[in-house]
C-alpha positions as CSV (number, residue, x, y, z in Angstrom):
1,X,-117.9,48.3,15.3
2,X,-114.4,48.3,15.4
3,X,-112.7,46.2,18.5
4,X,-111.4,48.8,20.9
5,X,-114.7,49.9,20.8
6,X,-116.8,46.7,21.4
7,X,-114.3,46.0,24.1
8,X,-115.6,48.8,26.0
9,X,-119.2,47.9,25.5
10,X,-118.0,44.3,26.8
11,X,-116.2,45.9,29.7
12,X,-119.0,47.5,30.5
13,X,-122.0,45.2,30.7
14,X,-120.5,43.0,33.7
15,X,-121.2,45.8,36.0
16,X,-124.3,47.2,34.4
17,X,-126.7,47.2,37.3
18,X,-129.6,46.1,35.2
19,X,-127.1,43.4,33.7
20,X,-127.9,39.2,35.2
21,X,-125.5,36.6,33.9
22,X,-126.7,33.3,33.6
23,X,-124.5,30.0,33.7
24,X,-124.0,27.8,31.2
25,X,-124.2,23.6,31.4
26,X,-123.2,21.2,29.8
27,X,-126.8,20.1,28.4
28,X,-126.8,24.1,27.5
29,X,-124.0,23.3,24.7
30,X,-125.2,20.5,23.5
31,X,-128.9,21.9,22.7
32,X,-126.7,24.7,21.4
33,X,-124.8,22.5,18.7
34,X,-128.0,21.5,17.5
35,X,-129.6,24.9,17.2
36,X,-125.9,26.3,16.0
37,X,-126.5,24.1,13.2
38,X,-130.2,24.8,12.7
39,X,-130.1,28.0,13.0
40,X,-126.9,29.1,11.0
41,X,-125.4,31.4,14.1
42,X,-122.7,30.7,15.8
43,X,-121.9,28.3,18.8
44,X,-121.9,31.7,21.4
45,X,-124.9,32.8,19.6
46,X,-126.6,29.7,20.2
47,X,-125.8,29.5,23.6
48,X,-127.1,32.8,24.6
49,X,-130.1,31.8,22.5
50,X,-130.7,28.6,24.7
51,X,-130.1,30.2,27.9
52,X,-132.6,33.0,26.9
53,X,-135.4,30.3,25.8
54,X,-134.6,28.7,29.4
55,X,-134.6,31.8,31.2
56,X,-137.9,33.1,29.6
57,X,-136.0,36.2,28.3
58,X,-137.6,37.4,25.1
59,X,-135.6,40.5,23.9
60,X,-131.9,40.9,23.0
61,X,-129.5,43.2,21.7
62,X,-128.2,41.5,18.9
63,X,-127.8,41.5,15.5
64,X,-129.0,37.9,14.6
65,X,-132.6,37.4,14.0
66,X,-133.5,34.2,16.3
67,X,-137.2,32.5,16.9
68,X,-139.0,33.7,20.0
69,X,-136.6,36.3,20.6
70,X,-137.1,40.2,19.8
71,X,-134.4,42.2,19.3
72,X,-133.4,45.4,20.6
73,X,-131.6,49.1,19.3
74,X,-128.4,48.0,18.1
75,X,-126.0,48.5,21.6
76,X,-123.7,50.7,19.9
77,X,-126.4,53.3,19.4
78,X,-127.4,53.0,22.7
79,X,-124.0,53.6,24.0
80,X,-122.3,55.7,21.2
81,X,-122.6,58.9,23.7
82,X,-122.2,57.5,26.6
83,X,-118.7,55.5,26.2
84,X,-117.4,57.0,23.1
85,X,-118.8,60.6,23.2
């Protein structure tokens, strides 16, 4: 997706009404490291990933494939008409 357009998806979700946004701790990162390195994703990646586990969220938009968690439509399908119609 080129970036002009994923930074409208981005500007987007923050005000999504069905969006939630979860903090992140300290013990978050670290568990994230570990799973960064287990996993092969990257640090962000991971952290959503741990967050999710935490939060008992099971499905994700995403384009990793990540244990426990099923993913969703890729988002740019979802919002190719809406946002870039």
């Amino acid at each position: 997706m080129p970036l002009e357009d994923a930074l409208q998806v981005e500007e987007f979700l923050p005000y999504a009404p069905n969006m939630k946004i979860y903090g992140v701790t300290r013990k978050n990162c670290i568990k994230a490291l570990q799973a960064a390195k287990n996993k092969i994703v990257g640090l962000n990646d991971a952290i959503a990933y741990i967050v999710m586990l935490e939060n008992k969220i099971e499905e994700i938009y995403s384009f990793d494939k990540l244990e426990g968690i099923k993913r969703k439509p890729r988002l740019e399908d979802l919002f190719q008409t809406s946002l870039f119609g």
